[in-house]
C-alpha positions in Angstrom: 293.7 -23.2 48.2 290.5 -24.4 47.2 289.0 -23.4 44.3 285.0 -22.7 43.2 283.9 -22.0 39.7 280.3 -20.1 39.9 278.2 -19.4 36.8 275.0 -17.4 37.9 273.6 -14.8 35.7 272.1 -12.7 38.8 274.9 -9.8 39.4 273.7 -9.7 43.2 274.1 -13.5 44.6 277.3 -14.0 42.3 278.9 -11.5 44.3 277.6 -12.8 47.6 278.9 -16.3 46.8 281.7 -14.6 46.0 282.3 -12.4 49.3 280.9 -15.6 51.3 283.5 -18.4 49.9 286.3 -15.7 49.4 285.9 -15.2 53.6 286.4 -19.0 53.8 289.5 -18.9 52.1 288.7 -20.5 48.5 289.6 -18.7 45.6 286.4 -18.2 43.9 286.1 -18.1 39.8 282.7 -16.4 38.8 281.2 -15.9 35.6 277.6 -14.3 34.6 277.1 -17.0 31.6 278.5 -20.3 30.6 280.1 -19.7 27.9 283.4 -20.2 29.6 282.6 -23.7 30.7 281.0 -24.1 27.0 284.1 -23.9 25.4 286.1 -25.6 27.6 288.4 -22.8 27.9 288.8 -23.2 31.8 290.7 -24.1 34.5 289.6 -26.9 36.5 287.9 -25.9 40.1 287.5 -28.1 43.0 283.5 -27.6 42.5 280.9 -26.3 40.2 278.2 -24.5 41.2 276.0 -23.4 38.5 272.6 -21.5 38.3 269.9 -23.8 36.2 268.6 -20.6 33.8 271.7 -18.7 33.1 271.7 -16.4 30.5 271.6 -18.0 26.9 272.6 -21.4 29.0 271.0 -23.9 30.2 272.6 -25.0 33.9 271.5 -28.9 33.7 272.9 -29.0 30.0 276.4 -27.6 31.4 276.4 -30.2 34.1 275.5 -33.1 31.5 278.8 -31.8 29.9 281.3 -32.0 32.2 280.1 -34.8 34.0 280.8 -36.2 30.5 283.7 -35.1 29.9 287.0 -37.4 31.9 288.8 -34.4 32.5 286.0 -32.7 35.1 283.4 -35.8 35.6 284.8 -36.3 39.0 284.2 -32.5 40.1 281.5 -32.0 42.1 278.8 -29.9 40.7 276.2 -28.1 42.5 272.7 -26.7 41.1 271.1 -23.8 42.1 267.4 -23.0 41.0 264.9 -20.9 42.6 262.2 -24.1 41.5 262.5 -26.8 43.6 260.9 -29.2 40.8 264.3 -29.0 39.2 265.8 -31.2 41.7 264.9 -34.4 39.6 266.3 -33.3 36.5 269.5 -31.9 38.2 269.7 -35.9 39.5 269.4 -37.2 36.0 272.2 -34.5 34.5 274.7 -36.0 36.7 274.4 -33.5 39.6 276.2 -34.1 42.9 273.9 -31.6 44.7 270.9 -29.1 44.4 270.1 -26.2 46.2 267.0 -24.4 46.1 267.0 -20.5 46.6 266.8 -18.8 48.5 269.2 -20.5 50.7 270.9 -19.9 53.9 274.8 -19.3 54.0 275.0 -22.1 56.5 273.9 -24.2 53.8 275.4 -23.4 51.0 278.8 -23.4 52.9 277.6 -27.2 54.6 277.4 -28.7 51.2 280.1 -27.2 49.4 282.4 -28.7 52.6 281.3 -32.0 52.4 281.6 -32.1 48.6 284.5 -31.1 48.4 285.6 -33.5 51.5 284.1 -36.5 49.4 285.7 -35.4 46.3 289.0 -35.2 48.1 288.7 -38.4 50.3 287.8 -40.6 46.9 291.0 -39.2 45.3 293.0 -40.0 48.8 294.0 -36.2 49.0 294.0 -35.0 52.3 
């Protein structure tokens, strides 16, 4: 089973990402901060997807991390902002992806697919 890690501080769209990826059959991880994937304490998803502004964390900061980091910087990692201005800077963290809410469920399911698909066919996994 596939599995999503989601850190995003707003209650309501964590648990529709949730409900939404859970109905797809992934086994979804979600947390309201990032102090999880701060410390490193963790274990590793098939993608990120992280809100920009979460609470007392910064979303781009998180992604400049583990895309540093060997053990996760082939993850996929997804940012989600409600400014579309943080595209650029999402691109220069390291970012596989940005999404700018509000977004469709169509969308958001898309692009998680065809990370996850790329991701998968660059380690020859099936």
């Amino acid at each position: 089973m596939k599995k999503i890690l989601i850190a995003e501080d707003d209650r309501p769209i964590l648990d529709a990402l949730t409900m939404l990826f859970e109905q797809d059959g992934y086994q979804v991880i979600g947390h309201l901060d990032g102090e999880l994937l701060n410390s490193g304490q963790f274990e590793m998803p098939d993608i990120f997807l992280l809100d920009k502004q979460l609470s007392g964390r910064d979303g781009l900061l998180l992604c400049r991390q583990l895309k540093d980091n060997p053990i996760s910087s082939s993850i996929p990692v997804v940012i989600i902002s409600a400014a579309a201005f943080v595209e650029p800077q999402a691109n220069l963290a390291g970012a596989d992806a940005f999404i700018e809410k509000p977004f469709s469920s169509e969308q958001i399911r898309k692009l998680v697919e065809t990370l996850i698909g790329q991701s998968d066919a660059r380690r020859g996994a099936a």
